[in-house]
N, C-alpha and C positions, 0 to 999 in steps of 0.2 A: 504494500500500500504506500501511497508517495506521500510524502510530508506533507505536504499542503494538504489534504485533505484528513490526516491526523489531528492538525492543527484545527482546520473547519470544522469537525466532528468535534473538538474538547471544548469549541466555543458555541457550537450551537448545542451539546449540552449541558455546558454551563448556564447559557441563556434561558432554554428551559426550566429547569432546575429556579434562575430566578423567577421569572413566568407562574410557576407551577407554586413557588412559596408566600408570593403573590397571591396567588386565588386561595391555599388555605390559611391565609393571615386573615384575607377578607372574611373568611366562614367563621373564624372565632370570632372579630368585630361584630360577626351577624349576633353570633348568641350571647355575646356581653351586651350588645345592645335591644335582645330581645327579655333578659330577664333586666336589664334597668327599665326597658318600658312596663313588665309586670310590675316591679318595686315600686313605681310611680304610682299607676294607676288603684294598687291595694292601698297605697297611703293615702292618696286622694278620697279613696271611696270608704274611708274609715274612720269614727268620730272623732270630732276636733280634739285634741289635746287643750289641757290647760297651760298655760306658761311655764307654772312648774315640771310640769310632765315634759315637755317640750326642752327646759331646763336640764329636769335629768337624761332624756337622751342625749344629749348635745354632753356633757359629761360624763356619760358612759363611751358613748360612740361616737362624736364629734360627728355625727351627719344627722340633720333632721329635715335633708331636704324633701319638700313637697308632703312635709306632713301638716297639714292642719291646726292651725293654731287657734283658739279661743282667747280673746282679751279684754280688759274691762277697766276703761281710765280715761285721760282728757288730752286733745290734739294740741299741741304747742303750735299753734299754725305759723305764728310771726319766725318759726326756725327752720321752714322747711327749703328743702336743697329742690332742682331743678336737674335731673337726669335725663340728658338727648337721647331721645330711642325712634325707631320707624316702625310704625305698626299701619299694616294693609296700606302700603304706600303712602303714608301720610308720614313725614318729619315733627314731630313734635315731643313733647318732657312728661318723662313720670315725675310728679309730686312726693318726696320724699319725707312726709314729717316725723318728729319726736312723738312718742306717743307714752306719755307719764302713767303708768298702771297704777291700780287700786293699793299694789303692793308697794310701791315707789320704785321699781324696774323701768328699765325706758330703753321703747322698741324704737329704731328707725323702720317706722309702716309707709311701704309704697301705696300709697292710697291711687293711684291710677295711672291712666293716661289724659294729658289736656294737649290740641293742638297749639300752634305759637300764639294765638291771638288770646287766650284762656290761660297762659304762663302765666301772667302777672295774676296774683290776690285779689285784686280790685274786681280782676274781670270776671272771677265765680265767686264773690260773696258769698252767695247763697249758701252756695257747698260749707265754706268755713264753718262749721257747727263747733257750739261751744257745748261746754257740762260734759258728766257722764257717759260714756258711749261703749257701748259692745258690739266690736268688729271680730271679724273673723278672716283668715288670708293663710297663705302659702307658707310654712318657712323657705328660708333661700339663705345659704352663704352668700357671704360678703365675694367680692370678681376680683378678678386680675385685669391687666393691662393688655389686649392681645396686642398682635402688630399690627401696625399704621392706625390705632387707637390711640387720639391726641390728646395729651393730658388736661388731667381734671383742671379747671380753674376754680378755686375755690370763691377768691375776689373779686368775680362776674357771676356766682351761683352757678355755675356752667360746668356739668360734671359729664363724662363722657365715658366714664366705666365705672362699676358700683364699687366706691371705695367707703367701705363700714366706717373704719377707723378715720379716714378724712371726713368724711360728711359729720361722724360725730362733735371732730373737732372745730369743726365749724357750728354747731349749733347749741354747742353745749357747754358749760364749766367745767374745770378740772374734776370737780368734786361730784358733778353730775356724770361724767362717765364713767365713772367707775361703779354705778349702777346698769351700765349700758348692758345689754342681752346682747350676744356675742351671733347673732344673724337677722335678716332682715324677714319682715311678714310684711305678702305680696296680697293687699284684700282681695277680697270677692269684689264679686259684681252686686251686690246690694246697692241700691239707687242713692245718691246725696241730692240734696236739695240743689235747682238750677242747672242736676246733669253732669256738673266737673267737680273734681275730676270723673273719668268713669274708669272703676275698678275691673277688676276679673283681667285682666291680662298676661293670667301667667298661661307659658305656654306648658301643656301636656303631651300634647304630642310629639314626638321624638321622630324625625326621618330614620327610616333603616331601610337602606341600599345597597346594604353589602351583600347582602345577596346575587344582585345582578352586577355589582362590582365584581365578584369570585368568579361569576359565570364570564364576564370578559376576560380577565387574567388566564383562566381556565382553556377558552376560544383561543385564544391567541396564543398558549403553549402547546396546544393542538395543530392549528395551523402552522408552527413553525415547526413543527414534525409532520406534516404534509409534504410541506415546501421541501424540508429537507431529505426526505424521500424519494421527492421525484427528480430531486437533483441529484442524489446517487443512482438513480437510476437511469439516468441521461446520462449522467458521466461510465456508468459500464457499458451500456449501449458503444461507447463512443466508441473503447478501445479498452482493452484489456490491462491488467495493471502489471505492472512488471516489478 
């Protein structure tokens, strides 16, 4: 057999080999991301936690995401942060307030979304409700920075990825955060007065495509085991190998 085709042979199956580890990375992707959708959706559909409850998870196991939070205290409205998000093509800010508990815990609660014209206070009064109130929302860790994600501006209310620890220290004293509940509760969709902010925006649904991502990877290490088949078999055709 002549070198050069020693050569072509150890690279196209090596190339397979990557191809082929390719589609079963995808199939694990599929089923980590088919029981995080299970994990979601049983927490979703299971009754709210109390604070503390929600507390001691977050203490045992440091994850409480998307579980159900119950709360019962008074909106600090004059502290709330301004988070840029796009929801169903529309550019506009979730509403981040402090939210003082019965217990004296204090949630940063994403109370919604408002378009640009409905950022400012003045323009949903209404909503600002004073006294007493029992909300209920998502839990959510606090986010990271991804890339080409422009940092937060604290000094313009102009936050661009959910930073717990920055927004607190923007709205709060030293002395008050160290009551702070170490994640954020995304409300429901329960109605405020005037419409804004409007709640429920947290997403449940998870895209999973790895499925037909594996099946590509999978295709295409197929097909280069076609191709390279029939190209050995053109080249014995040709001439005999010496």
């Amino acid at each position: 057999m002549k070198r050069d085709l020693i050569w072509l042979s150890v690279l196209a199956l090596a190339v397979f080999g990557v191809l082929a580890g390719l589609g079963f990375w995808q199939l694990q992707r599929f089923a980590y991301k088919e029981g995080l959708i299970e994990r979601i959706e049983a927490r979703a559909r299971a009754a709210p936690l109390t604070l503390e409850q929600a507390l001691a998870q977050w203490d045992d196991k440091k994850d409480v995401e998307y579980f159900r939070v119950r709360l019962e205290g008074r909106f600090r409205h004059a502290r709330e942060s301004h988070y840029f998000t796009v929801i169903k093509e529309t550019a506009g800010w979730r509403v981040i307030t402090p939210f003082i508990t019965s217990s004296g815990r204090i949630v940063m609660a994403d109370r919604g979304f408002v378009p640009e014209g409905f950022k400012q206070p003045g323009a949903r009064a209404a909503g600002q409700s004073e006294g007493l109130q029992t909300v209920t929302g998502f839990a959510r860790a606090s986010g990271i920075q991804a890339p080409f994600v422009p940092d937060n501006s604290p000094e313009k209310n102009a936050w661009f990825w959910r930073d717990l620890e920055g927004m607190a220290s923007s709205a709060l004293s030293k002395t008050e955060i160290k009551q702070l509940v170490p994640f954020f509760v995304e409300l429901d969709a329960t109605p405020v007065p005037g419409g804004w902010p409007k709640g429920g925006v947290t997403r449940l649904e998870l895209p999973n495509k790895h499925l037909q991502y594996a099946g590509v990877w999978f295709g295409l290490a197929a097909t280069l085991l076609v191709v390279f088949a029939v190209y050995l078999r053109g080249r014995f055709r040709r001439r005999p190998f010496t």
